[in-house]
N, C-alpha and C positions, 0 to 999 in steps of 0.2 A: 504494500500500500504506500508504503514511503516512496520507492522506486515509482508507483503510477502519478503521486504527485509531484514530485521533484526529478523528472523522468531524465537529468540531465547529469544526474549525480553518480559517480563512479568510485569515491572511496565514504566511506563510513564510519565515525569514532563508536565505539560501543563502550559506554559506562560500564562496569561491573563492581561490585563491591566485594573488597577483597574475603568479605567472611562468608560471604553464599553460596561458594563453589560453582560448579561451570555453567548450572541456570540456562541451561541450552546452549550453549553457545557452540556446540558441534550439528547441531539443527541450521543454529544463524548461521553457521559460519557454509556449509549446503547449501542454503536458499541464496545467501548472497554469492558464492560461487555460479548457480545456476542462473545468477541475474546478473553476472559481469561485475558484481562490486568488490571491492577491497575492502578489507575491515581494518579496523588500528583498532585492540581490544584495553583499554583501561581500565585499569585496576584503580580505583578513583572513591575512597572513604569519600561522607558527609562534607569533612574538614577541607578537602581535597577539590571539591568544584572549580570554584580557579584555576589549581594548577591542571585538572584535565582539560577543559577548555584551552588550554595554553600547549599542552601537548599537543591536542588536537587540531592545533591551526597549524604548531610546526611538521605533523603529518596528512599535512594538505588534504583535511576533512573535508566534506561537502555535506553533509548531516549529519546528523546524531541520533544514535538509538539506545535506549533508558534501560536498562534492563531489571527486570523490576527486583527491588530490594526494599525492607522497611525502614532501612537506614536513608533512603531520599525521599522519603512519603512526607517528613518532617515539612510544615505550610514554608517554613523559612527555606528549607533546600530547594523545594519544586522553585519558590518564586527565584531561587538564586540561578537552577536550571534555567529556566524558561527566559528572564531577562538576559543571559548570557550565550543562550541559543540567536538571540533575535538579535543582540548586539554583533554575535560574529556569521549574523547570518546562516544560520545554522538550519534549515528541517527538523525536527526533532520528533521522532516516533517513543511515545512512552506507553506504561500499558493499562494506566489506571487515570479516569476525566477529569479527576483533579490536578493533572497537569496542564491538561487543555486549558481549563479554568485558569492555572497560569503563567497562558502563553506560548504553550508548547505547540506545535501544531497538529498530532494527531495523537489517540491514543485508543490501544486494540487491545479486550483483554476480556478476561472471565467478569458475568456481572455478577458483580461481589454481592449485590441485593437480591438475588436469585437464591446466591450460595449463602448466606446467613439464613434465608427464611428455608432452607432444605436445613441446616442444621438443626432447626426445632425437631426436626423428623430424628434426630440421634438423641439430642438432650432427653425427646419422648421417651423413649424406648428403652435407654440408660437410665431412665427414674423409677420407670416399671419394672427394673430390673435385669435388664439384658445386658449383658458383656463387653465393653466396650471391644474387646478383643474378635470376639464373633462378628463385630458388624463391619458390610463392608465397604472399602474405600470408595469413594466417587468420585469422579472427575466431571469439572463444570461443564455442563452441556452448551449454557447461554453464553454468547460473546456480544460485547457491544462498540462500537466504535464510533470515536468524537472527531470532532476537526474545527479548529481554531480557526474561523473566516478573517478577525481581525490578522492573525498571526500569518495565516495565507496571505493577503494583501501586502502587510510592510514586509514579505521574502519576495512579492511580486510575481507568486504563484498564483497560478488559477486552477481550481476544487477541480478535479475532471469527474465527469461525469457520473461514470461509476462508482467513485467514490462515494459522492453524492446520494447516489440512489444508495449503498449501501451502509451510509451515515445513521445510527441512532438518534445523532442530533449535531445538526451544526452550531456549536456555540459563536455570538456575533463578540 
């Protein structure tokens, strides 16, 4: 989706936080082979945003993909994200809407409010006495995806179409 918006873009920074382990990144690191990109993977703590941003430019980024950790969910991190995306002109694909919210310009990810309201269905079941060990694991079904229109405009991108139609919600 980053690739359909910023369809010009050929190397990619990728955040990681050094305590989450590889978080896919043999997945991304596939897709963006099969899409022609480069990746420059950073290992980039909370503390750390500046100085990634700054490696980032010396490895001739062209966006940036978030990768999700709860160590940049922090409101201060994302806005620190998101204003230093748009300062270095940056794309930035995150995977949770409160990055969009700020700034970032898209974000593709499980809907967390799906997957809370399925967890009632364990809490149930584990009050009534069932095993937490017997029940089992799920993987989120629901995905949703945002896109920052303000954020699109000042990168001087235009939403493509697709996108669009398959937008949850374009925030302005």
């Amino acid at each position: 989706m980053l690739k359909e918006t910023a369809p010009s873009i050929t190397r990619v920074a990728v955040f990681t936080n050094p305590t989450m382990g590889p978080q896919g990144l043999p997945e991304t690191a596939a897709a963006a082979r099969a899409l022609g990109l480069k990746l420059q993977v950073l290992t980039v703590t909370a503390a750390q945003i500046d100085t990634g941003f700054a490696e980032a430019k010396r490895g001739q980024a062209q966006a940036l993909l978030v990768v999700p950790t709860p160590f940049y969910n922090l409101p201060e991190v994302r806005q620190r994200i998101g204003k230093l995306a748009l300062q270095h002109r940056l794309p930035t694909m995150c995977e949770e809407v409160s990055y969009v919210r700020d700034e970032c310009l898209l974000s593709y990810g499980p809907d967390f409010a799906a997957m809370w309201r399925r967890s009632a269905v364990f809490v149930d079941k584990i009050l009534k006495g069932a095993k937490p060990a017997d029940l089992p694991v799920e993987q989120p079904i629901q995905f949703d995806l945002f896109v920052n229109a303000a954020t699109t405009k000042a990168l001087g991108l235009t939403i493509p179409p697709l996108i669009l139609a398959r937008a949850d919600e374009v925030i302005e």
